[in-house]
C-alpha positions as a printed Julia matrix, in Angstrom:
534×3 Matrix{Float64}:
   0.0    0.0     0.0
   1.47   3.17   -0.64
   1.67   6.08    1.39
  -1.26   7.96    2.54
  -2.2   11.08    1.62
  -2.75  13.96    3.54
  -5.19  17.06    4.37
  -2.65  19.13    2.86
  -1.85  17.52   -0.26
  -5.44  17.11   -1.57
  -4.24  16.6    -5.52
  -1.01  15.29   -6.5
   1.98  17.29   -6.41
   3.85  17.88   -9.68
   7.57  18.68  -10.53
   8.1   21.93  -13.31
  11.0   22.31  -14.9
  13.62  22.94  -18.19
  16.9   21.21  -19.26
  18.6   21.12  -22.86
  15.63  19.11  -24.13
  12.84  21.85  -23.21
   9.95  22.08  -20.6
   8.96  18.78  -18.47
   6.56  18.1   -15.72
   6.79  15.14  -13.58
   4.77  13.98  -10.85
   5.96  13.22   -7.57
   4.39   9.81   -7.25
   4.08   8.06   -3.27
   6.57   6.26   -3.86
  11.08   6.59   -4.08
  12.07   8.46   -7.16
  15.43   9.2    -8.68
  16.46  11.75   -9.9
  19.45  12.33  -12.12
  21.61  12.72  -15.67
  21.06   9.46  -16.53
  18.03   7.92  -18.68
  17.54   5.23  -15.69
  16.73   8.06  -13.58
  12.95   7.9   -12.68
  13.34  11.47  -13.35
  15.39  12.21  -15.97
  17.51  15.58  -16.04
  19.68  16.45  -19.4
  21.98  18.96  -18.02
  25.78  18.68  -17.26
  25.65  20.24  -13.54
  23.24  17.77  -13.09
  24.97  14.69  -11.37
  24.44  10.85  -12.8
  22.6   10.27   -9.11
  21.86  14.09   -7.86
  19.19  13.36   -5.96
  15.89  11.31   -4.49
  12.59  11.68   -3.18
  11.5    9.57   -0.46
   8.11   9.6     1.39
   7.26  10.14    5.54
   3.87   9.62    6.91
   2.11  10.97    3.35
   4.61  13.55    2.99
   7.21  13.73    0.24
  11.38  15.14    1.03
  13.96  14.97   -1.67
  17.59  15.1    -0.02
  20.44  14.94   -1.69
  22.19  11.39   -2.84
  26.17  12.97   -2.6
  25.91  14.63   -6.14
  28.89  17.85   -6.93
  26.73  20.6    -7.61
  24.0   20.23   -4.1
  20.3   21.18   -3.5
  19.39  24.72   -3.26
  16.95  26.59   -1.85
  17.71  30.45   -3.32
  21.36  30.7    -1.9
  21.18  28.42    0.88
  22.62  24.86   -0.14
  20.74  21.79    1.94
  20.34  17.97    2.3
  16.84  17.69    3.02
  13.56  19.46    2.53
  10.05  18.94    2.58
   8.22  19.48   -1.34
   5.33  21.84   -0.72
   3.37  23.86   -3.4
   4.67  26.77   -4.01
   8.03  25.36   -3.39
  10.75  26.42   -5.82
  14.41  25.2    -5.29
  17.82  24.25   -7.87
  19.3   21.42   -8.5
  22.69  22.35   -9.92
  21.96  24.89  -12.36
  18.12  23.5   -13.25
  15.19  25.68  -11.2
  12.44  23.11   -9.63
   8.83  24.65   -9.18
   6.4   22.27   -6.68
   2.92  22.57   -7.87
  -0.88  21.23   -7.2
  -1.94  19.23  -10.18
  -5.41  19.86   -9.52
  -6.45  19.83  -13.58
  -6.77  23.73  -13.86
  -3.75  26.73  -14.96
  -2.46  28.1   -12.17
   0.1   30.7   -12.28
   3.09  30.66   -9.28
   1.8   31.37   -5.88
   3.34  34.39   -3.98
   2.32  34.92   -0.33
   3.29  37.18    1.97
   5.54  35.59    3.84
   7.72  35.71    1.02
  10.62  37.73    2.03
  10.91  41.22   -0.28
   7.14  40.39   -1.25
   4.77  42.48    1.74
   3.04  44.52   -0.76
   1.84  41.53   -2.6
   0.15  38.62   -1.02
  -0.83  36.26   -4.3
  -1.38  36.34   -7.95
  -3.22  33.3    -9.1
  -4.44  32.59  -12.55
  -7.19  30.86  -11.17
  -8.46  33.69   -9.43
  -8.6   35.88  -11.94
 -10.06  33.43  -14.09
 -12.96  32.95  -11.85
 -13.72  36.79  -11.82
 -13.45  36.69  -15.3
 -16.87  34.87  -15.12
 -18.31  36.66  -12.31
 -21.42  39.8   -13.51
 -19.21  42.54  -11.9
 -16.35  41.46  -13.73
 -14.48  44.9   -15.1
 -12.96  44.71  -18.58
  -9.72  45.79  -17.09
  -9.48  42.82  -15.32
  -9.75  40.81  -18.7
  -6.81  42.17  -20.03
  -4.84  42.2   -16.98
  -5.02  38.4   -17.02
  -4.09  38.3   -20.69
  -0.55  40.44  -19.87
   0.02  38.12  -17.07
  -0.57  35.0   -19.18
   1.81  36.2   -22.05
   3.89  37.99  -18.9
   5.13  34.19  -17.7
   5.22  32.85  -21.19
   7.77  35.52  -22.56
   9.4   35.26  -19.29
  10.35  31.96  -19.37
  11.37  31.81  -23.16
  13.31  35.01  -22.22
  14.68  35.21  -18.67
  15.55  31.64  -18.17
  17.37  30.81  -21.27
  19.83  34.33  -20.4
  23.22  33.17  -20.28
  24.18  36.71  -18.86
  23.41  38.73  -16.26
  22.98  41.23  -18.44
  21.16  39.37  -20.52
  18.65  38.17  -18.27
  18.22  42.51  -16.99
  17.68  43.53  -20.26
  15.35  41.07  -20.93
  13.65  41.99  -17.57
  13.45  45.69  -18.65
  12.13  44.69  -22.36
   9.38  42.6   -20.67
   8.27  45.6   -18.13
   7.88  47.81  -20.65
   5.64  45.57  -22.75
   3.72  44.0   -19.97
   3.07  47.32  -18.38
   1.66  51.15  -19.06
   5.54  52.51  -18.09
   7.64  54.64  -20.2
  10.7   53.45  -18.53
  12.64  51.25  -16.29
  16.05  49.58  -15.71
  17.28  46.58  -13.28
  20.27  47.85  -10.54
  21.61  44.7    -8.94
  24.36  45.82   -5.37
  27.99  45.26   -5.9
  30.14  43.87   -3.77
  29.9   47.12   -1.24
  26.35  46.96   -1.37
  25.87  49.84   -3.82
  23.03  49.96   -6.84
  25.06  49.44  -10.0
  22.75  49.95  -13.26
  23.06  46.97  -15.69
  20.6   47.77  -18.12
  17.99  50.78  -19.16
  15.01  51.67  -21.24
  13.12  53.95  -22.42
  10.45  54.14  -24.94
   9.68  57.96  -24.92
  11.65  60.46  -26.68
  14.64  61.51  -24.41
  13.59  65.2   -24.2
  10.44  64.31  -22.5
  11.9   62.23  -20.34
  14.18  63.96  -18.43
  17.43  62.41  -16.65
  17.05  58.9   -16.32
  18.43  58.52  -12.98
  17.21  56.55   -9.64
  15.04  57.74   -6.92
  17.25  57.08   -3.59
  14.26  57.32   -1.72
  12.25  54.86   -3.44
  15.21  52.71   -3.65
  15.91  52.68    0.4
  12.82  51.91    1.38
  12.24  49.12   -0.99
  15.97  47.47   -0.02
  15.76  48.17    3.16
  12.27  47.41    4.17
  12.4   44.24    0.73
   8.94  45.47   -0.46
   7.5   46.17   -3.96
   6.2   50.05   -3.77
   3.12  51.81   -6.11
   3.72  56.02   -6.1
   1.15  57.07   -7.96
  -0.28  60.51   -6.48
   2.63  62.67   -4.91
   0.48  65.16   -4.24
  -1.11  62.54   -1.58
   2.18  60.91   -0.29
   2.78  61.76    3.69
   6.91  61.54    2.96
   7.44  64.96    1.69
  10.66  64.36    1.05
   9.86  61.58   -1.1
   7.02  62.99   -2.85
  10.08  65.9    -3.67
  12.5   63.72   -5.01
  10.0   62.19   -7.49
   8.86  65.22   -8.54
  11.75  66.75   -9.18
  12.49  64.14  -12.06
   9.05  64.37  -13.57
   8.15  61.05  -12.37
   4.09  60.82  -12.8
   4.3   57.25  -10.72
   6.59  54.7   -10.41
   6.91  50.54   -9.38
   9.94  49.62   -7.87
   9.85  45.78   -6.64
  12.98  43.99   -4.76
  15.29  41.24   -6.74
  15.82  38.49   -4.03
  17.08  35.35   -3.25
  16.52  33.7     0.35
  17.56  36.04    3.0
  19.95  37.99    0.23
  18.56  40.79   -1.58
  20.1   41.26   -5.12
  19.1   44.78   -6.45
  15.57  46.29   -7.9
  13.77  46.5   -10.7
  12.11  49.69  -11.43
  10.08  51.63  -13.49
   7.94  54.73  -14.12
   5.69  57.22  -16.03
   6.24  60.52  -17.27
   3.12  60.46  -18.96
  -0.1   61.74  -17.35
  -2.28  59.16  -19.76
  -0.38  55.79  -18.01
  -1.64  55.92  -14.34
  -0.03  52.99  -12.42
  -2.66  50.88   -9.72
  -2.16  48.31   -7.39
  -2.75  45.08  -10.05
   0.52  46.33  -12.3
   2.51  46.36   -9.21
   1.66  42.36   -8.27
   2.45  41.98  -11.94
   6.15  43.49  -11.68
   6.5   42.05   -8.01
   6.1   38.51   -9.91
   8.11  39.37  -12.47
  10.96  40.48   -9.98
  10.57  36.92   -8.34
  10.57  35.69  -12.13
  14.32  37.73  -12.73
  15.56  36.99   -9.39
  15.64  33.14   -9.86
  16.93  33.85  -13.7
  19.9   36.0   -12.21
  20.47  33.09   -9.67
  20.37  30.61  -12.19
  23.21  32.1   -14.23
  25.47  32.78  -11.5
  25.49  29.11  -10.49
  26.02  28.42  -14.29
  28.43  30.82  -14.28
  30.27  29.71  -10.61
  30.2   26.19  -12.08
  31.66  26.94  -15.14
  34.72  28.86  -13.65
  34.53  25.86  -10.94
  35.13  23.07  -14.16
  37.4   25.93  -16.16
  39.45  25.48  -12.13
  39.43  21.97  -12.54
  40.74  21.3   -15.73
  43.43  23.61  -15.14
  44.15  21.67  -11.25
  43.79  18.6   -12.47
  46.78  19.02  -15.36
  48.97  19.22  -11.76
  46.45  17.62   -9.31
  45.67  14.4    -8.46
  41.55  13.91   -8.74
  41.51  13.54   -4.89
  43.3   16.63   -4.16
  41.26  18.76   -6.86
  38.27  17.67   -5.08
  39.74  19.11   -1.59
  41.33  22.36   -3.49
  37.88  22.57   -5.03
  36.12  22.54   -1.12
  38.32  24.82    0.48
  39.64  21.99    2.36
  43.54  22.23    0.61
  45.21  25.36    0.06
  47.61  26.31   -2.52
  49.25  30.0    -1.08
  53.11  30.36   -0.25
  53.71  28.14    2.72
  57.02  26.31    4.17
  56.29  22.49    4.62
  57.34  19.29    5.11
  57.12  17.82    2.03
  59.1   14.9    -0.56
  60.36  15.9    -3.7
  60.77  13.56   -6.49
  62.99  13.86   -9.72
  62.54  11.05  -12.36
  64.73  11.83  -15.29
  64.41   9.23  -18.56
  67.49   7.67  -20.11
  68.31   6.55  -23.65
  65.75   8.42  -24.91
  68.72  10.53  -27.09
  69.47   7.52  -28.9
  65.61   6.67  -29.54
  64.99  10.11  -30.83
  67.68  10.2   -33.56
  65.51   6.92  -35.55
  62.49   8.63  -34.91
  60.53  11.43  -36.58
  60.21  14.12  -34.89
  56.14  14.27  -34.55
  56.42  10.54  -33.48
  59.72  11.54  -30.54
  56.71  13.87  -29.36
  53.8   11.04  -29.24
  55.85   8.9   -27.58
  57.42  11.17  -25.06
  53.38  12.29  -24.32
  52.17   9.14  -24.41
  54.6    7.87  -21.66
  54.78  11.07  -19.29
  50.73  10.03  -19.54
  51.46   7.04  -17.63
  53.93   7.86  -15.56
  52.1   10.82  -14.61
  48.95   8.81  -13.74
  50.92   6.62  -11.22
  51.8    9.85   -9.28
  48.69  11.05   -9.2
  47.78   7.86   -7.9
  49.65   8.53   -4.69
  48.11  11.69   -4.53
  51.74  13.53   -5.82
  51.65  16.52   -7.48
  53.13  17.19  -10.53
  55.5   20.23  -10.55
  56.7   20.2   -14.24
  58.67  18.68  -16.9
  61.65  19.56  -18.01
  62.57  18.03  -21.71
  62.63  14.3   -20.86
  62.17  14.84  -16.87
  59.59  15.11  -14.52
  59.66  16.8   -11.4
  57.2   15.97   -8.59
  55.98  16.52   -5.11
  54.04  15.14   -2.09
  52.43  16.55    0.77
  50.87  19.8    -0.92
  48.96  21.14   -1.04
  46.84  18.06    0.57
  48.9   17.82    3.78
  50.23  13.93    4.08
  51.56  12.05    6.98
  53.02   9.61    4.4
  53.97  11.47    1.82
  57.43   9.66    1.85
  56.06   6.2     1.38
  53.39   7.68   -1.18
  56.64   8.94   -3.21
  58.44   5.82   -2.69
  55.61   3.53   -3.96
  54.65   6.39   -6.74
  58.69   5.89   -7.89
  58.48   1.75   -7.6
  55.06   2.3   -10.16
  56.75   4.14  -12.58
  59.52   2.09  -12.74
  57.49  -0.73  -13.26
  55.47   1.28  -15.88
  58.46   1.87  -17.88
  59.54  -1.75  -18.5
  56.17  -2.46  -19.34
  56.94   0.37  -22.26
  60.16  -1.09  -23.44
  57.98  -4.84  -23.16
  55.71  -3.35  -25.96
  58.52  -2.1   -28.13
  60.96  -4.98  -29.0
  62.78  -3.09  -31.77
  63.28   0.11  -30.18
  66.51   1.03  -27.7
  65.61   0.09  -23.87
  64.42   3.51  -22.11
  65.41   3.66  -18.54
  65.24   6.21  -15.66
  66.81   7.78  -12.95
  64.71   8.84   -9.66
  66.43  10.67   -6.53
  64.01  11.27   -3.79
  64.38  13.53   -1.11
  62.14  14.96    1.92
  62.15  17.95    4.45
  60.79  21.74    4.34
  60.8   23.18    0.97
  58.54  26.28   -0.12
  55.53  25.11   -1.47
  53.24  28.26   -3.44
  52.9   29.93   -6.89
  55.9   31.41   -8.09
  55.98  33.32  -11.86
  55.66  36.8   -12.85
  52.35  38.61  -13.49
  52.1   36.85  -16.45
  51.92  33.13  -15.32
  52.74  31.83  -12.38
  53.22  28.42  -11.25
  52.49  26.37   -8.19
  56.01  24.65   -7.32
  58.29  24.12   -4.94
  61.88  25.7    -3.64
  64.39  25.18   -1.19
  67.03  22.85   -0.22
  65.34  20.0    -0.5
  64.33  20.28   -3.55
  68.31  20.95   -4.91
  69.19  17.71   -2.97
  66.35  15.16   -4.73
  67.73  16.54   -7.86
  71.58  15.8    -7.22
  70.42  12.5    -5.92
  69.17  11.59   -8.94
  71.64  13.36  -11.2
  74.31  12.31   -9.4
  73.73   9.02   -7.37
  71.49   7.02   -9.2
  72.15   5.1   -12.17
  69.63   3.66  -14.55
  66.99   1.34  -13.41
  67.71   2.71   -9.88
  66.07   4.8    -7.37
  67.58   6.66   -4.45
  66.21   8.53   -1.12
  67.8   10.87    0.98
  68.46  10.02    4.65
  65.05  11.91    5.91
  62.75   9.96    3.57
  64.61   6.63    4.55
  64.04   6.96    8.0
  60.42   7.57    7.48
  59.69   4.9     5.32
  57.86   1.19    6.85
  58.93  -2.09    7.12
  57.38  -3.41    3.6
  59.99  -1.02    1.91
  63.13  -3.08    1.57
  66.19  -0.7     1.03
  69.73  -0.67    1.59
  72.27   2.09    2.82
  74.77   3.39    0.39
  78.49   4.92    0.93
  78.06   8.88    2.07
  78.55  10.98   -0.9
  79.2   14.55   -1.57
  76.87  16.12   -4.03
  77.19  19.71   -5.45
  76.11  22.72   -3.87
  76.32  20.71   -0.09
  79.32  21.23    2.09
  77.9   18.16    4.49
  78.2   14.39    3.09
  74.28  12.65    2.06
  73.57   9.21    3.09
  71.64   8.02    0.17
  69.62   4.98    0.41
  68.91   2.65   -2.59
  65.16   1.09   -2.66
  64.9   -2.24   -3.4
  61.25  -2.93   -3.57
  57.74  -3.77   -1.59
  57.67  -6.17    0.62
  55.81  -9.55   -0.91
  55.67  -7.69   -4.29
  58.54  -9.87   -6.43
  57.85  -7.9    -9.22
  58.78  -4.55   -7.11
């Protein structure tokens, strides 16, 4: 039997929505649903911030919740991000970049639902087709009312063939402004969004009156307080009556006739206005053109929203590409979270240096586009296997590669996970020469050292890189410059005495090594423990 249904769900609940193959509606039937970017989904989403399993509804006494099943780009409800909510009508929230509206399939249109509640919405308490559609048929209907319905009908249609496919924010504001001024009897309007120190910055303007009878097209500061400050939508349509002189003042001076001015927000964050006016005496403003811009300021607010999350998640994957080039997945992830950071720090870290041999001799019966497939095609693997170890990859230099562990992921092992990265590679390479018979053996050096190095990005203006400097970085390189020989890798007495039992290594005569007045102990690695192929 499946779940009950309660007094306040009296007809099924229904999901609204749009991805890249148009409009859908699904309903949210009593029982689990998926929802997702794959074509198993019981809901099916086709949008790339969209995980493969983003999220799930589940049922509770009657009552439906969707939380979130661990997908990248979260649940939100306007800025807030969540796990878990209850789906109520009315109810609009974001999966990714994709806007969810909750609504009563109860058979009959039935435009979005405002109440008061709402925050930035006291002026307004609802605009319901249905309503007006019932005094439509009513004896004292007035004609007005007729064609206010029609605007608001053609007012959500053009709105969401408009506002919600804007890719830009300035997009989506002019497209607010072009909307206003054929929805409504207004001369002129524009869409001011706050900047970063909470100022009104003008992103886009219009007027459809000549500009000397306009005047300056500037902002009331008066209207504009009260409706950020107090996040209501305001009608001024008789100065002559208003109580705030000073307001009635400042609209007068600009020839203002009346004016609309509704709030742009999203949750407990208010985004900027939307505003427009007459200066006409044939327009009057009344109170049903103000609901109508109040909705479609709720209408532009979830647009804007929308395309900053498209926007933060493209400069989020535009991030990641450009981490992961360096960056193992697992440490992207963390960079990605806040939970790894790559400024200018002094750590303990190991440095590796891996520098291939024979590959002069290779080259010279080569051509020179194939030198450069091959050289890619094994820095790809050997690459992979330090990522593996979660190593970061500083650079490489002609035929070397140049490596690091313990940044900017902090590692208590980072001199094992260099050790076993080195072991990989090494193995990786035969495995090379194994599937080319004919060509010249390749072989390669490694020198491995640990201790504090400077770990941050270092470059000019231009480009800058995220490396590493220091002492211990000049002493991996000698070991493997001038210690190792082919086939071998060598550590550096502070990664040896770190290392476990299941690395089997042996101690080597001190050496002197360039740029070091003090003898190194370098230690040779022999392999993992049970691994025979180590």
């Amino acid at each position: 039997m499946g779940p009950r249904r309660t007094q306040n769900m009296p007809h099924p609940l229904i999901l609204r929505f749009r991805d890249a193959q148009g409009d859908h509606q699904s309903e949210i039937l009593p029982q689990e649903l998926s929802l997702g970017r794959t074509s198993a989904s019981d809901i099916w989403i086709d949008d790339e911030t969209i995980s493969r399993k983003h999220a799930r509804i589940v049922w509770e006494e009657g009552v439906p919740f969707i939380e979130d099943a661990g997908s990248r780009n979260g649940i939100y409800l306007g800025d807030q991000k969540i796990t878990r909510m209850e789906l109520k009508r009315g109810l609009v929230f974001r999966l990714g970049g994709v806007s969810f509206l909750v609504e009563e399939d109860s058979g009959k249109l039935q435009s979005v639902q405002i109440h008061q509640a709402l925050p930035g919405q006291g002026v307004l308490d609802s605009l319901m087709v249905d309503d007006w559609a019932s005094s439509l048929g009513a004896s004292d209907a007035q004609p007005s009312h007729a064609q206010d319905l029609g605007v608001a009908l053609k007012l959500f249609k053009d709105a969401a063939e408009t506002l919600l496919t804007g890719s830009e924010i300035e997009q989506v504001a002019e497209g607010a402004i072009e909307l206003a001024l054929r929805s409504l009897p207004v001369d002129r309007g524009f869409v001011s969004l706050l900047d970063d120190d909470h100022q009104l910055q003008s992103v886009a303007e219009k007027s459809s009156v000549a500009s000397s009878d306009q005047g300056t097209m500037r902002l009331s500061s008066t209207i504009a307080q009260q409706v950020l400050d107090e996040r209501i939508a305001v009608l001024i349509q008789d100065t002559g009556n208003m109580d705030d002189l000073a307001a009635a003042q400042s609209i007068m001076e600009m020839r203002i006739q009346s004016a609309l001015c509704a709030p742009l927000t999203s949750g407990d964050k208010v985004l900027g206005i939307i505003y427009v006016d007459c200066v006409t005496q044939s327009k009057p403003l009344e109170k049903n053109h103000l609901d109508i811009l109040s909705v479609l300021g709720l209408m532009v607010s979830s647009a804007l929203e929308q395309v900053r999350l498209t926007q933060s998640v493209a400069e989020e994957k535009r991030r990641r590409e450009e981490l992961s080039c360096r960056l193992s997945p697992n440490v992207v992830d963390k960079v990605i979270a806040g939970k790894a950071a790559l400024g200018s720090q002094d750590l303990e870290i190991t440095v590796m240096f891996a520098d291939i041999v024979g590959f002069t001799p290779l080259s010279e019966t080569l051509e020179a586009n194939q030198v450069v497939e091959l050289l890619n095609s094994l820095f790809d693997g050997l690459t992979k296997e330090v990522f593996l170890q979660d190593g970061t990859l500083d650079k490489y230099i002609g035929d070397a590669l140049i490596a690091f562990f313990g940044a900017p992921d902090p590692q208590d092992d980072h001199p094992e996970r260099a050790v076993r990265a080195a072991i990989a590679m090494q193995k990786h390479l035969a495995e090379f020469n194994a599937r080319h018979p004919d060509w010249p053996d390749l072989q390669m050096r490694i020198g491995i050292n640990s201790g504090i190095a400077t770990v941050g990005d270092v470059g000019s203006e231009a480009r800058r890189d995220y490396t590493v400097i220091g002492d211990t970085v000049n002493t991996a390189s000698r070991l493997e410059s001038q210690v190792a020989t082919p086939g071998e890798i060598i550590v550096g007495p502070n990664t040896a005495r770190q290392l476990g039992e299941e690395v089997h290594k042996e101690a080597l005569d001190p050496v002197t090594v360039k740029g070091k007045s003090k003898t190194v102990e370098p230690w040779k690695i022999l392999g993992l423990k049970n691994d025979s192929e180590a």
